[in-house]
N, C-alpha and C positions, 0 to 999 in steps of 0.2 A: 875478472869481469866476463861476461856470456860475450861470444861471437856474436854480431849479429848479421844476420844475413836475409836478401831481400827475397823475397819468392813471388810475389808479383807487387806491382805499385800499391796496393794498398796491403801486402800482409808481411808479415816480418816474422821469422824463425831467430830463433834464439837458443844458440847452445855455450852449456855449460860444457859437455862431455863429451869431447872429439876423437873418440875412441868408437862410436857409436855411429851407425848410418842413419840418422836422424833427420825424418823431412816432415813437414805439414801434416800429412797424412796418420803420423805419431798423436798425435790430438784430436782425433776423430773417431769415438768409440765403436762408431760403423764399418770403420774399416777394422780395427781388432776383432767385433765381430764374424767381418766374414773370416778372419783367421783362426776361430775360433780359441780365440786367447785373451776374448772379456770372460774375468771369470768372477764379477760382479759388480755391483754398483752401491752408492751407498750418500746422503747428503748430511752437509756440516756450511761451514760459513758459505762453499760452491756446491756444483754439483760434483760427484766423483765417480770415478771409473776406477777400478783394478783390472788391470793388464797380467795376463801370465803369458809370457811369448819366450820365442828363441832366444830372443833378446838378455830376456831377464825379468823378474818382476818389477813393475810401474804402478804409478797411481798419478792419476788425471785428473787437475781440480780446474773447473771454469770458476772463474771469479763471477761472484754474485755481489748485487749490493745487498743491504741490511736495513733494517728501521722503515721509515716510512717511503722512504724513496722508491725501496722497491715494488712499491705497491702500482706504479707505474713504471720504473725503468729497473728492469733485473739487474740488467749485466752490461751494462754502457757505461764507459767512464769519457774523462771527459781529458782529450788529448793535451800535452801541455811539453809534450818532448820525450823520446826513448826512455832516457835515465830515467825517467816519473814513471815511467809505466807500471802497474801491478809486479809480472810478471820479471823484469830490469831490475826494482829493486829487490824483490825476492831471491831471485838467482842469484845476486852479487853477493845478499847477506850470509845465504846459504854458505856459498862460497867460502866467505870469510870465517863462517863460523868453523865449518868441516877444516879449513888451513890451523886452527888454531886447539883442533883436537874436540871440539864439542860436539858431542852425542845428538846429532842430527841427522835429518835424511840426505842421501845423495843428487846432488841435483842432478836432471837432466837437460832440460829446456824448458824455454816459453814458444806461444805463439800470440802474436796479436793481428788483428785485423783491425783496420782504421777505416770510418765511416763517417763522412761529413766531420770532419773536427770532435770527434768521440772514436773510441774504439772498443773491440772484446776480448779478452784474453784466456788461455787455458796456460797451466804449469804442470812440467812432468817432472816427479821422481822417483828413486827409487824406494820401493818398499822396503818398510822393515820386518824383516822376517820372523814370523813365529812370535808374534807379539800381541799382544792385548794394549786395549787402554786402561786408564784406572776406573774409568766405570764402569767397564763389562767386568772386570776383577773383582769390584766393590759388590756389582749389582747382585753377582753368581754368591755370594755370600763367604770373598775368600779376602779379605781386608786384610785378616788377620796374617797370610802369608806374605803383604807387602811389606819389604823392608824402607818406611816411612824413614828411618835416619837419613840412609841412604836418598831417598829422594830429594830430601833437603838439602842436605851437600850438593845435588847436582843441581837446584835453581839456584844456590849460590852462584856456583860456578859459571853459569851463565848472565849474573849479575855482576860479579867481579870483572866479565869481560865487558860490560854494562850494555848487555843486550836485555834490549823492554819487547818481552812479549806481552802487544796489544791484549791478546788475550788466551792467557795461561788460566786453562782452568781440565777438570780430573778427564776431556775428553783428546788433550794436547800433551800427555806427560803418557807414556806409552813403557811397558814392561817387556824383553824380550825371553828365552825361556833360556838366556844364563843369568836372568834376571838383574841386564844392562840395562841403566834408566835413558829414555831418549824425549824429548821435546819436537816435536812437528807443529807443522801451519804458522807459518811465521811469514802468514800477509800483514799486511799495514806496523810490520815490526821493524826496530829501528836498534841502530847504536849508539848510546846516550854515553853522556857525561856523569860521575859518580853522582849519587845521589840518592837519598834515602829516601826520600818521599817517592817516586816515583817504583823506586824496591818494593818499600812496604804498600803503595798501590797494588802490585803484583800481587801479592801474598797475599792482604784481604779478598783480591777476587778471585781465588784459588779454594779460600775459604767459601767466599758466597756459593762457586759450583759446587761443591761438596754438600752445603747447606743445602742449598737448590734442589740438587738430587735425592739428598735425603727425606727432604719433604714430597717428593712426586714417587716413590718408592719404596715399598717395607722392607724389601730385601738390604736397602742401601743405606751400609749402617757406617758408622768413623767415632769412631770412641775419644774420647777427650783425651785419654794417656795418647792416643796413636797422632791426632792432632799436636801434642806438647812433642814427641818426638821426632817429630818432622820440623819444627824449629829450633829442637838442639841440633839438629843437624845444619840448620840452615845458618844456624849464628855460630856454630861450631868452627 
């Protein structure tokens, strides 16, 4: 479980990695800036930072919300105890995952700050080095060098441990250049109870982003054998 530690009455530090001299200030891309060790940014379900420092390389996601809510409230959740927080269960899951050998990022920390009975939170990890997603691979018109078996065996593999990614789809499944499959962003993700319906939930919307992509893109092509061997792997 993350340490936590208080930094002033409303803000809370949360470390996973106590090998690190990790404070508040780790979460604020202004201050990697003036280090000059933002070495870019980029948006997904939060906003994000990439950190190249002394340190090591990081990546900074502020939790955002989604749907219609966000149309008035970004990034405000609604307080209810540590362990709920974004950040709390992320960290632990992570955690848990990485003890148990699965192809995930290295956690580093959270931070939250609490505001009137709501709060905001950012999560640091480490980057996975020298890696691609599957849809810059896809889009670049390189499909064909994905080993699709392989990628199936590994969302097994993380279904066997019955870990449900909320949402697994080609921009969360990440290739590194010994062409190591890994899984990232595992907000609102949980560890379930065996279950196929929620499995095969996974799978279809893995499908739908690929489909997704494919229609918003000429480049972004998935051939029907390469689809069928991505779930001999996966029932393999």
């Amino acid at each position: 479980m993350p340490e936590a530690i208080k930094i002033s009455p409303n803000t809370i530090l949360l470390k996973s990695d106590p090998t690190l001299p990790l404070s508040s200030t780790w979460f604020d891309p202004t201050f990697w800036q003036s280090q000059q060790a933002l070495s870019g940014a980029g948006h997904g379900r939060g906003a994000v930072w990439f950190i190249n420092s002394q340190f090591g390389q990081f990546v900074i996601r502020r939790y955002r919300r989604g749907g219609l809510i966000a149309k008035f409230n970004k990034s405000h959740f609604l307080f209810t105890g540590q362990k709920h927080t974004r950040p709390w269960l992320e960290l632990s899951l992570l955690e848990h995952m990485r003890s148990i050998g699965l192809p995930v990022p290295r956690p580093i920390g959270g931070l939250y700050v609490l505001d009137k009975g709501f709060y905001q939170a950012e999560l640091l990890t480490q980057t996975i080095e020298n890696a691609q997603d599957l849809f810059d691979i896809i889009k670049a018109g390189n499909s064909q060098t994905l080993n699709w078996h392989e990628i199936g065996k590994v969302v097994k593999r993380f279904h066997n441990e019955g870990i449900f990614h909320s949402d697994l789809n080609c921009h969360n499944i990440m290739v590194d250049q010994n062409n190591k499959i890994w899984l990232i962003d595992f907000d609102k993700c949980e560890q379930r109870t065996q279950d196929t319906q929620w499995k095969q939930a996974n799978i279809d919307r893995l499908k739908r982003s690929l489909d997704k992509e494919s229609n918003l893109h000429t480049q972004f092509n998935i051939s029907d054998a390469q689809w069928r061997t991505f779930l001999e792997g996966y029932r393999g």
